[in-house]
KOLSE-216480 format. One record per atom (N, C-alpha, C, O): residue in one letter; x negated, y negated, z. Coordinates in steps of 0.1 Angstrom, whole numbers, padded with zeros to 4 digits, always signed. Example, Ala and Ser with C-alpha at 12.3 -4.5 7.8 and 13.67 -1.06 7.14 Angstrom:
% residues 2
A-0132+0057+0078;A-0123+0045+0078;A-0132+0033+0078;A-0142+0033+0085;S-0128+0022+0071;S-0137+0011+0071;S-0129+0000+0079;S-0134-0011+0080;
***
This chain:
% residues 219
X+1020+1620-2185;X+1008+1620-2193;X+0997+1611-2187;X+1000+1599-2185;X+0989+1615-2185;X+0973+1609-2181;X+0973+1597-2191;X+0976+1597-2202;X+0968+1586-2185;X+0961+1576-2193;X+0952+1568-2195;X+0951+1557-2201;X+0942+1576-2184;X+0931+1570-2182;X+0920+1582-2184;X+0926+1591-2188;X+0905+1586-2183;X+0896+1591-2181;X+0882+1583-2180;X+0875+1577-2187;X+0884+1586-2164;X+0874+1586-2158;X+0858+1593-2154;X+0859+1603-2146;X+0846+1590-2159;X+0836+1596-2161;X+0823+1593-2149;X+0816+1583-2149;X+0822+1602-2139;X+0805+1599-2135;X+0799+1600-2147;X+0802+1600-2159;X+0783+1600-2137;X+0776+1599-2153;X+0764+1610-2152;X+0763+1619-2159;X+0756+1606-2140;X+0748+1620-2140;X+0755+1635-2141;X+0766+1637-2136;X+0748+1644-2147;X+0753+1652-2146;X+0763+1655-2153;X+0765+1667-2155;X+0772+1644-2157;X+0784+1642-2167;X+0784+1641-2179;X+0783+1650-2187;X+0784+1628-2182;X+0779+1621-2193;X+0765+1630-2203;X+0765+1633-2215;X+0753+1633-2191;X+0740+1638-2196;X+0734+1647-2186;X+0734+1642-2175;X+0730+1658-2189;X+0723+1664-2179;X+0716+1666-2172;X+0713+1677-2169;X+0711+1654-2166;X+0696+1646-2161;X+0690+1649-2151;X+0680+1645-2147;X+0701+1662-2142;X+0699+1664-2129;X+0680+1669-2129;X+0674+1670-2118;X+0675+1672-2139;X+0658+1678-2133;X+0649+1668-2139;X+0637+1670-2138;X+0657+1654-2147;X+0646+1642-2152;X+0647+1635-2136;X+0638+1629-2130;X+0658+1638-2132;X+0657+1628-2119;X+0646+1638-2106;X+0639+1633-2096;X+0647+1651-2110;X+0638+1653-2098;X+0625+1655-2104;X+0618+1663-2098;X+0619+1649-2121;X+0608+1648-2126;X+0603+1633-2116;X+0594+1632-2109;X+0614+1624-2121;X+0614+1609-2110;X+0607+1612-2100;X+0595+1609-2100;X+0612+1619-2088;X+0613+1616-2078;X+0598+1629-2071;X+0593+1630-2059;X+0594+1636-2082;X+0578+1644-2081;X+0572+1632-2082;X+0566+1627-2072;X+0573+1623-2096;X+0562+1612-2096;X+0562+1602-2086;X+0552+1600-2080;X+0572+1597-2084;X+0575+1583-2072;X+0574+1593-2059;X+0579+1584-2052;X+0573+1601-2051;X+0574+1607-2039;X+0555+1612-2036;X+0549+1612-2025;X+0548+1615-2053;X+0536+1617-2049;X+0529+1604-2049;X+0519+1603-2042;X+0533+1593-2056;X+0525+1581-2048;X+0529+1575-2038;X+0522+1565-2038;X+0537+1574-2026;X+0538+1572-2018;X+0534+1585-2005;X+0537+1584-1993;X+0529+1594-2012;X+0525+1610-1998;X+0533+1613-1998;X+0532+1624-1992;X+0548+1611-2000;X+0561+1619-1991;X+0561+1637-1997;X+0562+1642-2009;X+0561+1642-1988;X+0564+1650-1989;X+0576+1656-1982;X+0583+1650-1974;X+0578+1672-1987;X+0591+1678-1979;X+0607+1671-1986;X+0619+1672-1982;X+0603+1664-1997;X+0618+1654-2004;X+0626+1665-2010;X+0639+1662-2011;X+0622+1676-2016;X+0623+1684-2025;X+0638+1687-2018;X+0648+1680-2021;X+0640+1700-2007;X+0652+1700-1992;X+0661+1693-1996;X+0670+1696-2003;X+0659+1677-1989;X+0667+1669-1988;X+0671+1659-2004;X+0678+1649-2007;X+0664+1668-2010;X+0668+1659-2027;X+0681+1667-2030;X+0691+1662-2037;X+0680+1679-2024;X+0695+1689-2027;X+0707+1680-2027;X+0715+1676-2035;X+0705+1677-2008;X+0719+1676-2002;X+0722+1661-2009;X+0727+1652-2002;X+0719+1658-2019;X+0723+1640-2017;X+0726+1637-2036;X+0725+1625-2041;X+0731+1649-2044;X+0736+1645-2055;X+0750+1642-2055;X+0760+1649-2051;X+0749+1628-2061;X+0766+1623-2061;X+0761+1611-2053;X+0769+1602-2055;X+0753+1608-2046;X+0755+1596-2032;X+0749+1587-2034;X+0738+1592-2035;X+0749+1573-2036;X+0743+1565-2040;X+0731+1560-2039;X+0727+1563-2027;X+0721+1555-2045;X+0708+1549-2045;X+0702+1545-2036;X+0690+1548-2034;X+0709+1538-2028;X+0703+1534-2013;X+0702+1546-2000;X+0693+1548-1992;X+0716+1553-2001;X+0717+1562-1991;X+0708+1577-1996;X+0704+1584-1986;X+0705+1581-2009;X+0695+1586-2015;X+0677+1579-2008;X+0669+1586-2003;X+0677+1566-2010;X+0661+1567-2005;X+0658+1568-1993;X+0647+1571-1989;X+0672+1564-1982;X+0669+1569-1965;X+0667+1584-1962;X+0661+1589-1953;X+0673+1589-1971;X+0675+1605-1969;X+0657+1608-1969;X+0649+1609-1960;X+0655+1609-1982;X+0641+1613-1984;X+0629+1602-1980;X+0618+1607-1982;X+0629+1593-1976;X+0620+1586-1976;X+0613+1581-1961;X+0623+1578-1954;X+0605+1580-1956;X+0603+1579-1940;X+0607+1562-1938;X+0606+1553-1946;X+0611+1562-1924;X+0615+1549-1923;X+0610+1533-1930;X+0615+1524-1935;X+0593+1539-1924;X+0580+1533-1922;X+0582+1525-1938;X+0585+1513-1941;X+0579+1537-1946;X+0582+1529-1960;X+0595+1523-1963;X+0594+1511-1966;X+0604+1528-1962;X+0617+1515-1962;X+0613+1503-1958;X+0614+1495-1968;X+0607+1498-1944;X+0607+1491-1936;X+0599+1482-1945;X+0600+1471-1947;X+0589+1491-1949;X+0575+1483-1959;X+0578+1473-1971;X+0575+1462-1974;X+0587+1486-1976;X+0586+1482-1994;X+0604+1475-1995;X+0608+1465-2002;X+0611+1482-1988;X+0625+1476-1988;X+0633+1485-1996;X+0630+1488-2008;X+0646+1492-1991;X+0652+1501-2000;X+0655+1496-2015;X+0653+1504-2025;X+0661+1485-2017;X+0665+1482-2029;X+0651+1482-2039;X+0653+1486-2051;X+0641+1480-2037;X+0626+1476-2043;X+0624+1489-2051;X+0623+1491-2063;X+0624+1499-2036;X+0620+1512-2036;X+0626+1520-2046;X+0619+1528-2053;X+0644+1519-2046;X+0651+1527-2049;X+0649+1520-2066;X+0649+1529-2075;X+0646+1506-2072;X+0645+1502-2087;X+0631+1507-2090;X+0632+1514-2100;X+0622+1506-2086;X+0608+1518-2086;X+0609+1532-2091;X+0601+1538-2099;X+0616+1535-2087;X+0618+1551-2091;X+0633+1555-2101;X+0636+1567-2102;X+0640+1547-2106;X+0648+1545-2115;X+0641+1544-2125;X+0644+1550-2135;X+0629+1533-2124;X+0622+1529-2141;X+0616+1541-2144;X+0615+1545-2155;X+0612+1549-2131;X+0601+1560-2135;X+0612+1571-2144;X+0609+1573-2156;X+0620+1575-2140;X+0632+1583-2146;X+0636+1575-2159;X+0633+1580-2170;X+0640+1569-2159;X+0643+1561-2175;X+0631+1561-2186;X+0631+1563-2198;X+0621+1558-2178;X+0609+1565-2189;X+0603+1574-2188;X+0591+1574-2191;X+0611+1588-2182;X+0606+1598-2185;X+0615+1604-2190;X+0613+1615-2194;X+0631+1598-2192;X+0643+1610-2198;X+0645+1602-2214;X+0651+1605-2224;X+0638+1592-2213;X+0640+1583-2226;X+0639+1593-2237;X+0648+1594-2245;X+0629+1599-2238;X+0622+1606-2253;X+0633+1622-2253;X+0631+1631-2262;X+0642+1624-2243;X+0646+1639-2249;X+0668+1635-2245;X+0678+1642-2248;X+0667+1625-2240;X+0682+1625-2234;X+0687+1628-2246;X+0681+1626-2257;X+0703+1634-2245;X+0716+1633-2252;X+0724+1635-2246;X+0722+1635-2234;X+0737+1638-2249;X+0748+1634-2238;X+0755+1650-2239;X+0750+1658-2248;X+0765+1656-2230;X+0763+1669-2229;X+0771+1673-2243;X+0778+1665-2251;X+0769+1688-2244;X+0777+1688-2256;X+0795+1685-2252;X+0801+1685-2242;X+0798+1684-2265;X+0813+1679-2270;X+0819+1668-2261;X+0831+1667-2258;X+0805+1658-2257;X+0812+1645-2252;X+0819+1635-2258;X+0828+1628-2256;X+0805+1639-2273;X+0811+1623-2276;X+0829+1626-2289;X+0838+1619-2292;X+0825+1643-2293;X+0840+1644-2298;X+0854+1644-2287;X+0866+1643-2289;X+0847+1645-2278;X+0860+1642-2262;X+0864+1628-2265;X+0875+1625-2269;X+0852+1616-2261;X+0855+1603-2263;X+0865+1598-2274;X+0874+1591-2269;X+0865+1600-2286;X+0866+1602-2302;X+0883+1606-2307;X+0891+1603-2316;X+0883+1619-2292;X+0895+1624-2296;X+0906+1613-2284;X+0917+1609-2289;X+0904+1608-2270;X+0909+1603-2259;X+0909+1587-2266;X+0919+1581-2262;X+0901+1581-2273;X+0901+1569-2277;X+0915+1569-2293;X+0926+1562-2292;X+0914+1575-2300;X+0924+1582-2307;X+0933+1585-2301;X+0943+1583-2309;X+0939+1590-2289;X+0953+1592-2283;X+0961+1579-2273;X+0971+1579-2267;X+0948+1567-2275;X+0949+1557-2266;X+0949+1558-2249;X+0956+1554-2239;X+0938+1565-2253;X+0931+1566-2235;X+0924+1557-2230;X+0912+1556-2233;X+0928+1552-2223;X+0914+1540-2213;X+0903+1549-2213;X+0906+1561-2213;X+0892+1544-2213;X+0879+1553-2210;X+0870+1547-2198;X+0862+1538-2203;X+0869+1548-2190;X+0856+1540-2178;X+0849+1548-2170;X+0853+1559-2167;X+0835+1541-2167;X+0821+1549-2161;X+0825+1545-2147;X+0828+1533-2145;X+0827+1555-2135;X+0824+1553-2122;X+0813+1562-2117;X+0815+1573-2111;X+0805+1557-2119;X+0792+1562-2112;X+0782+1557-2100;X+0775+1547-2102;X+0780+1565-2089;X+0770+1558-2080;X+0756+1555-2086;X+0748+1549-2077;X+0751+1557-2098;X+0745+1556-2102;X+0739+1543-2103;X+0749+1536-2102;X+0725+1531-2106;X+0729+1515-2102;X+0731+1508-2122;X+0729+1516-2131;X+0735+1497-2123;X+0737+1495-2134;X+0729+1495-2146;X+0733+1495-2158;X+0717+1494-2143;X+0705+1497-2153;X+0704+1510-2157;X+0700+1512-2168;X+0707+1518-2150;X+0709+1536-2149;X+0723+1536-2161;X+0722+1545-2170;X+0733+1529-2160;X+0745+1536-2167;X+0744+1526-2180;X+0754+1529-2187;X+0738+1517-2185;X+0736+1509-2194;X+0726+1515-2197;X+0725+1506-2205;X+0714+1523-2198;X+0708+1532-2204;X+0713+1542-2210;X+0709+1546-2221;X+0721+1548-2202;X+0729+1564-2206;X+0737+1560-2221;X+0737+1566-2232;X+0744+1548-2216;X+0755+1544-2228;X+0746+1543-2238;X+0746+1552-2247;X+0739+1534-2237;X+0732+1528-2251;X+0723+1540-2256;X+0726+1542-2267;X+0717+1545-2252;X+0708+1560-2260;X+0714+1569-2264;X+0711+1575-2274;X+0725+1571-2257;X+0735+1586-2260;X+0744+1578-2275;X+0750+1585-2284;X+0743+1562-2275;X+0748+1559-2286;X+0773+1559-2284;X+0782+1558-2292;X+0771+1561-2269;X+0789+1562-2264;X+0792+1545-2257;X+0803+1542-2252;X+0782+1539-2256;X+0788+1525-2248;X+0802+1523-2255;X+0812+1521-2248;X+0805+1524-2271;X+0817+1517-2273;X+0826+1520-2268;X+0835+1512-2266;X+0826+1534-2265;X+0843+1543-2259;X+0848+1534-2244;X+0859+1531-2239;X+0834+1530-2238;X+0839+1529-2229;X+0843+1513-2221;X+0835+1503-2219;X+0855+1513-2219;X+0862+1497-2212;X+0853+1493-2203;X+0848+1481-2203;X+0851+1502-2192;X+0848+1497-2179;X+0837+1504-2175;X+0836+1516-2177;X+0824+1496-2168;X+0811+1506-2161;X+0812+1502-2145;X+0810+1491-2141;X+0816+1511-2139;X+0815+1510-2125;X+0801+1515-2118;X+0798+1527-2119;X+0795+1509-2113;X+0784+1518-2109;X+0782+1512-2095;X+0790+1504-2091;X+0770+1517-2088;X+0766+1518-2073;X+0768+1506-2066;X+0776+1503-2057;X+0754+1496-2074;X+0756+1485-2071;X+0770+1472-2073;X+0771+1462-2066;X+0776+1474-2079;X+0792+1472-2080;X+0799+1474-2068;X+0811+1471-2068;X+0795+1481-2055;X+0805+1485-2044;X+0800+1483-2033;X+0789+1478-2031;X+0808+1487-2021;X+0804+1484-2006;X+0797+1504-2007;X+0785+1507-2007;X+0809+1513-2008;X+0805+1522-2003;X+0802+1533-2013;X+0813+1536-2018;X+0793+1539-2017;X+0793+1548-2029;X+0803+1562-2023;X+0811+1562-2014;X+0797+1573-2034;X+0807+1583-2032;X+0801+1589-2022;X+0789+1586-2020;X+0808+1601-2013;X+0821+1604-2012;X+0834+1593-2010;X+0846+1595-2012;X+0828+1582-2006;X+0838+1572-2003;X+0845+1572-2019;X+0839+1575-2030;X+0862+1568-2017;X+0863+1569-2030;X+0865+1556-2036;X+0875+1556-2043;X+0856+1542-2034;X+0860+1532-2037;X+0857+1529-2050;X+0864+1520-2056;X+0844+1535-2056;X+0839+1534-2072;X+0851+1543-2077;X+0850+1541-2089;X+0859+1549-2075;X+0871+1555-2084;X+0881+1549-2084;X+0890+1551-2093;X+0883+1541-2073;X+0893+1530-2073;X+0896+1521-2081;X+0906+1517-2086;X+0880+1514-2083;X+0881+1506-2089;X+0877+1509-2102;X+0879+1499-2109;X+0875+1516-2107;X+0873+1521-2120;X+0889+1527-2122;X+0888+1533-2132;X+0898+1528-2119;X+0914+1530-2123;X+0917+1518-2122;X+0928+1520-2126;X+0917+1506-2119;X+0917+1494-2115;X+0915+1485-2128;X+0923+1478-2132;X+0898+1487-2135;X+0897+1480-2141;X+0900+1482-2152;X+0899+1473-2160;X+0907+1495-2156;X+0916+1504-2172;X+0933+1496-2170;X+0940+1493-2180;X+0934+1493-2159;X+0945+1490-2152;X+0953+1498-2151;X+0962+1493-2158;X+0955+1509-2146;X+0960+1524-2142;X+0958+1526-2127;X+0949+1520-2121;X+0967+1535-2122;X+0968+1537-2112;X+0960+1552-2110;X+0961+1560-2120;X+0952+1556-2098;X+0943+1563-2099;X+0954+1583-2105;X+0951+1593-2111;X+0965+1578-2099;X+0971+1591-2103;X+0974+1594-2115;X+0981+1604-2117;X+0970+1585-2126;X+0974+1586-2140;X+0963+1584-2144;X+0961+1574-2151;X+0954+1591-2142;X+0940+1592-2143;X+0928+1604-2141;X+0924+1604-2129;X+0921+1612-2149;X+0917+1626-2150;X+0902+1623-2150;X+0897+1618-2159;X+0895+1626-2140;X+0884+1621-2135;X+0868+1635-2140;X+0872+1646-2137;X+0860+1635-2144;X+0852+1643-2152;X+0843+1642-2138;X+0842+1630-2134;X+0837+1649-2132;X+0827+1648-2120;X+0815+1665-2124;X+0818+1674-2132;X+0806+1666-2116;X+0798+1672-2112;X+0797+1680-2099;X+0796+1692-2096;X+0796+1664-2090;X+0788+1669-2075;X+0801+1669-2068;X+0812+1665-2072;X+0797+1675-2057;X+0807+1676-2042;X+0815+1663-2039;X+0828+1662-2040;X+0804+1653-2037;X+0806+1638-2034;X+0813+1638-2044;X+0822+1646-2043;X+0813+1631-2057;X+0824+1627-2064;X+0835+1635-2068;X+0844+1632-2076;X+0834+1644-2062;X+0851+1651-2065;X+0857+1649-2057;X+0869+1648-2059;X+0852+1647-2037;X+0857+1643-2029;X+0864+1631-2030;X+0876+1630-2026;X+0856+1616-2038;X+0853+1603-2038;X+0868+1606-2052;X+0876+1596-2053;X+0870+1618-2059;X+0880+1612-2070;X+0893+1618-2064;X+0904+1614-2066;X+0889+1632-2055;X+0907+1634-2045;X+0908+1622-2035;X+0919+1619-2031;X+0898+1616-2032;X+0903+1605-2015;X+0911+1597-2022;X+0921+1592-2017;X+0905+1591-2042;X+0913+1581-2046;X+0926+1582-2052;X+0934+1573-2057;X+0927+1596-2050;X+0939+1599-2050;X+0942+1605-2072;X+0952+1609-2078;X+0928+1603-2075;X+0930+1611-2089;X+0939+1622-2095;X+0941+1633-2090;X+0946+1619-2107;X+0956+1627-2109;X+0952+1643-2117;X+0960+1652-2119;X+0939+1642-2121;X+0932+1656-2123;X+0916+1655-2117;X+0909+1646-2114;X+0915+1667-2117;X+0896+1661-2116;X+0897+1674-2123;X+0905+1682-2121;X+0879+1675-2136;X+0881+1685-2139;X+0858+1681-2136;X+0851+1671-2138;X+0856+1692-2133;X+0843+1698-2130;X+0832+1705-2138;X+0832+1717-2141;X+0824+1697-2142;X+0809+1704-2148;X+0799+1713-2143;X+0791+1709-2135;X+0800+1720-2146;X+0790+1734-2143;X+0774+1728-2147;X+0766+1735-2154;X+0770+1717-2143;X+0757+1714-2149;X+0749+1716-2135;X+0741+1725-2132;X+0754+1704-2126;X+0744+1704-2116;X+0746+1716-2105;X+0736+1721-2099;X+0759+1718-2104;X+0760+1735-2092;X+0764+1743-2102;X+0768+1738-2113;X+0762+1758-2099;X+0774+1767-2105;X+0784+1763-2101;X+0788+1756-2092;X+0790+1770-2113;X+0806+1774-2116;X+0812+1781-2107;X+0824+1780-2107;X+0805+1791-2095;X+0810+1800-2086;X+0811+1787-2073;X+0821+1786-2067;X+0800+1777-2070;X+0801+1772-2058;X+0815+1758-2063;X+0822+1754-2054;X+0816+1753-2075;X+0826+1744-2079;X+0837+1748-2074;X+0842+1741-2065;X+0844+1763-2079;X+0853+1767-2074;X+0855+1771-2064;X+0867+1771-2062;X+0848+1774-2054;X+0850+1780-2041;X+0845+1771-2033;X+0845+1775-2022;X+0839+1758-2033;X+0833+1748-2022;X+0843+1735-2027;X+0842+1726-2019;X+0851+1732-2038;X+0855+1716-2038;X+0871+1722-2046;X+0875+1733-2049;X+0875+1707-2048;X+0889+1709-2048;X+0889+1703-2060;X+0895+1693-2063;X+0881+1712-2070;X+0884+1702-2087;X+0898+1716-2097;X+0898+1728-2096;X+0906+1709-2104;X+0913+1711-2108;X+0909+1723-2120;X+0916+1733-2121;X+0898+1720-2128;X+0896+1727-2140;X+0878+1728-2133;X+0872+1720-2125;X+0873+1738-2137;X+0856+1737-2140;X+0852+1746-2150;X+0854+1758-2150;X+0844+1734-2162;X+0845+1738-2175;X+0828+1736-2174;X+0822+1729-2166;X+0822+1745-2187;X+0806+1744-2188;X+0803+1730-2191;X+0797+1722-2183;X+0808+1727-2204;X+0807+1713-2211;X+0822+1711-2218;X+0831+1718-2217;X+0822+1703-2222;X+0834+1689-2230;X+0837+1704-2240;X+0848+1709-2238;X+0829+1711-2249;X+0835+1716-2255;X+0845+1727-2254;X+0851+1735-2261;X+0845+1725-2239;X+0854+1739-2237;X+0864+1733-2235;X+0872+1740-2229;X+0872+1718-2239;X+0882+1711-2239;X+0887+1713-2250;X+0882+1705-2259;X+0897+1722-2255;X+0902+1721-2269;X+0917+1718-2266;X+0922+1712-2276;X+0924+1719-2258;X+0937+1714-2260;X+0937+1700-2251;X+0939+1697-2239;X+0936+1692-2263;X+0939+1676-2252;X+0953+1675-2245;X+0953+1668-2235;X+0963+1680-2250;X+0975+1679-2246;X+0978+1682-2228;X+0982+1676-2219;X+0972+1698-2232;X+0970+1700-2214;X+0959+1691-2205;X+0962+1689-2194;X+0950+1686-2210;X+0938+1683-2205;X+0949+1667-2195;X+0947+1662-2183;X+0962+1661-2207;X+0962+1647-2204;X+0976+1648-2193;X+0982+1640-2186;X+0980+1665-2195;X+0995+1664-2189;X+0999+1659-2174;X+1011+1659-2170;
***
């Protein structure tokens, strides 16, 4: 039996994948960048820093400084998903039911810590959870699987007794490299046709509510 669950957060936790590319319309048109739209694809799941080299021209890195850059356009997203966020459906009766069976619960997200201390506190689920792993917390974000490591680490569980909730490519990669004992996949940010046929997730379910037998979910 499983005794940990493990949660990204975009895309997991809340649906945010088009407040972030509301973000990244407003922060991309004051700096001229264009053409971000492309390369905004390839880079869900990968952390904050390696996200602003992707889209952003050197020139401005060099200017403004990635970390600057990349807290700039987080505030813009937190006050634009403030007034409509909630968390996806049947999360928080998922939490409710895993906290009740005495499940560790922790956030490993590439996401940076102001980003997952937002999510918690609005959606109103910080309590469920023991541990927040996020971006800035690590050397290497996901695919690397060290934010999943240490998030089975800080439950104190070993990553194989541990059922990992992901989205993107990168973190399903980032929760097989750590050697995760389920990963189960959200149909939010890709289809359900590319989850199954492009990554190696165990289950891919719409939302939380399509989890009705915890028994299997923890086996």
């Amino acid at each position: 039996m499983k005794k940990a669950a493990l949660f990204d957060m975009d895309g997991t936790l809340v649906d945010n994948t088009l407040a972030h590319v509301r973000a990244f319309e407003v922060f991309c048109a004051r700096y001229g960048v264009e053409g971000w739209q492309q390369r905004l694809s390839q880079a869900y799941g990968m952390g904050n820093d390696d996200i602003m080299r992707l889209i952003l021209p050197e020139e401005l890195i060099h200017q403004k400084g990635v970390k600057a850059l990349g807290n700039e356009k987080e505030a813009i997203y937190r006050e634009i998903y403030a007034p409509e966020i909630h968390p996806v459906e049947g999360l928080r009766q998922l939490l409710e039911r895993l906290n009740g069976a005495g499940i560790h619960c922790a956030v490993g997200s590439s996401g940076c810590r102001a980003n997952v201390d937002f999510v918690l506190e609005k959606c109103r689920i910080g309590q469920w959870f023991e541990a927040r792993i996020s971006g800035d917390a690590v050397t290497h974000c996901k695919p690397d699987p060290e934010i999943y490591l240490k998030a089975a680490a800080a439950v104190g569980c070993d990553p194989a007794d541990c059922v990992v909730f992901e989205d993107a490519k990168a973190g399903i990669e980032s929760a097989r490299r750590a050697g995760a004992g389920r990963i189960v996949a959200l149909a939010t940010t890709l289809p359900r046709e590319v989850l199954e046929r492009e990554t190696s997730a165990d289950l891919v379910i719409d939302t939380f509510a399509d989890l009705t037998d915890l028994d299997a979910l923890l086996a």
